[in-house]
N, C-alpha and C positions, 0 to 999 in steps of 0.2 A: 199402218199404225192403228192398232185399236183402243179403244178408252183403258181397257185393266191391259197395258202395254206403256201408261205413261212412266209409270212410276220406278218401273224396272230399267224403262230406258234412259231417264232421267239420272238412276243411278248407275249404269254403264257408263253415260258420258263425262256423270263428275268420276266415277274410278279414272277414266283417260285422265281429266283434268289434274289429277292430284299425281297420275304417272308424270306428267309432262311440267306440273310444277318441281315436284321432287326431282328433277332435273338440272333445277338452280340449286347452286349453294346458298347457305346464309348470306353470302356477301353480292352474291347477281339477283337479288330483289329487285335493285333500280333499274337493270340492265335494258335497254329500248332495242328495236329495230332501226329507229332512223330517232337523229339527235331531238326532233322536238313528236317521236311517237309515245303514246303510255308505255309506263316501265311496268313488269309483272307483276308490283304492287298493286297499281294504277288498275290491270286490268281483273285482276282480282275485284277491286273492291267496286268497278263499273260492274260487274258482274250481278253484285253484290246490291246493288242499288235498282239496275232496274228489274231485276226478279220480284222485289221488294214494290216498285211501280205497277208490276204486272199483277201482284196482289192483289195490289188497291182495285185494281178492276176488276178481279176478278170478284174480291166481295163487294161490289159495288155492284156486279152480272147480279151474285145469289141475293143481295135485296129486291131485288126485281119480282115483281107479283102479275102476274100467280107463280107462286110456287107451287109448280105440275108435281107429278111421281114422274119419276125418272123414267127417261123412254129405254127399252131395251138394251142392252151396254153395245150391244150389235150394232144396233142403229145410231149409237152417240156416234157423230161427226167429229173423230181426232184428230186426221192427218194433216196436218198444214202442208202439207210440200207442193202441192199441184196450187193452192191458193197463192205461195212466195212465188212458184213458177209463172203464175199469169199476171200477179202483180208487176212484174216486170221487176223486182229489185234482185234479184240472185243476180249474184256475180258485183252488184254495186257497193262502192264504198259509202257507207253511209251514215251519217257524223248524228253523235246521241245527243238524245234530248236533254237539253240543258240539266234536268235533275238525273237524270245518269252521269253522268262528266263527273268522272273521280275527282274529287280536291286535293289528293296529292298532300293531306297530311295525315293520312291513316299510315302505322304501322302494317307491314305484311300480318304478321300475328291478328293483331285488330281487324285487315280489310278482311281474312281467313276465320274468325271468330262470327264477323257480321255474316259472313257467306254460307255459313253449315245453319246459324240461325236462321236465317232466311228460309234454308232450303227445307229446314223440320217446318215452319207454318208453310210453304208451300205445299208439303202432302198431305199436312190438316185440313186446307183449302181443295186438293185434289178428292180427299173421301166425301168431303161434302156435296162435291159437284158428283158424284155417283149416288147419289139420294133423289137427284133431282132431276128434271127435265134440264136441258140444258145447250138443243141442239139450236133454240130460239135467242138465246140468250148472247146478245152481236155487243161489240164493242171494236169502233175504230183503231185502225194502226191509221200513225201520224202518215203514211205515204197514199191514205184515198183508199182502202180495203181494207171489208171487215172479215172479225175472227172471231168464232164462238167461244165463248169459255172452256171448252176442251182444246181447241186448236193452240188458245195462248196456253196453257198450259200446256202442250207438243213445243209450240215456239220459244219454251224455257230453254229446256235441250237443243235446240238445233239451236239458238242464239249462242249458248254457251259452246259446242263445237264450234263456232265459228270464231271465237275467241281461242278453242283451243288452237285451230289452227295459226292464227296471230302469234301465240305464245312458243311454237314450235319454230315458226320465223325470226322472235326474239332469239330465242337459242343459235339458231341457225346462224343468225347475223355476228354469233356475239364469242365463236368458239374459237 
């Protein structure tokens, strides 16, 4: 994955996502995998929240001084996948951070409004990280490894595939 590679990927994954919603009818919004899992609402609108968390850090990376000139788009550091890999968390079920846990009283319409929202200031935040230096710029995942502001911006999409796959187990569970 290279840095001008996020944005297209980012948009590949939500095209899946919105095949694999369009999947429900109006009436299988609540529908769960197992009786006390999130319903496709629920996982919509977690989606939808910590992309929205991931922000936050990320302009909290770009206040970070000095703000360098952007090192070569070559040399930005996007890929997360070998980082999750060593982290030890792939394949773990792993329970979100209190401010992602859907509330469970957004309408589908509502959690799907806050989600396309989110996702336009996430690539206003992605052209600004291509202005800058950015391969310095570390910020913690709650499991003990860090990830530069290009990587959490990779681990937007690979977070939300992994949701998508959840959502294809809703189905699965529910036909």
């Amino acid at each position: 994955m290279n840095f001008q590679d996020i944005v297209p990927f980012m948009d590949q994954v939500r095209q899946k996502l919105m095949m694999v919603l369009g999947s429900f009818g109006a009436d299988e919004k609540e529908l769960r995998e197992v009786p006390d899992g999130w319903s496709v609402t629920e996982v919509v609108e977690h989606l939808g929240k910590l992309e929205g968390m991931i922000q936050y850090q990320l302009r909290q990376m770009l206040e970070k001084e000095p703000a360098l000139p952007s090192e070569p788009w070559d040399e930005k550091l996007t890929d997360v996948s070998e980082v999750l890999q060593n982290s030890g968390i792939i394949g773990k079920k792993i329970e979100a951070p209190k401010a992602a846990v859907p509330s469970g009283t957004l309408s589908y319409e509502e959690a799907m409004d806050k989600l396309n929202q989110v996702r336009d200031t996430t690539k206003e935040i992605i052209a600004r990280l291509a202005e800058r230096n950015t391969n310095d710029l570390r910020y913690p995942h709650p499991f003990g490894f860090e990830m530069n502001a290009n990587q959490w911006a990779h681990f937007i999409a690979i977070h939300e595939t992994l949701h998508i796959r959840q959502l294809e187990r809703i189905r699965e569970a529910n036909k």
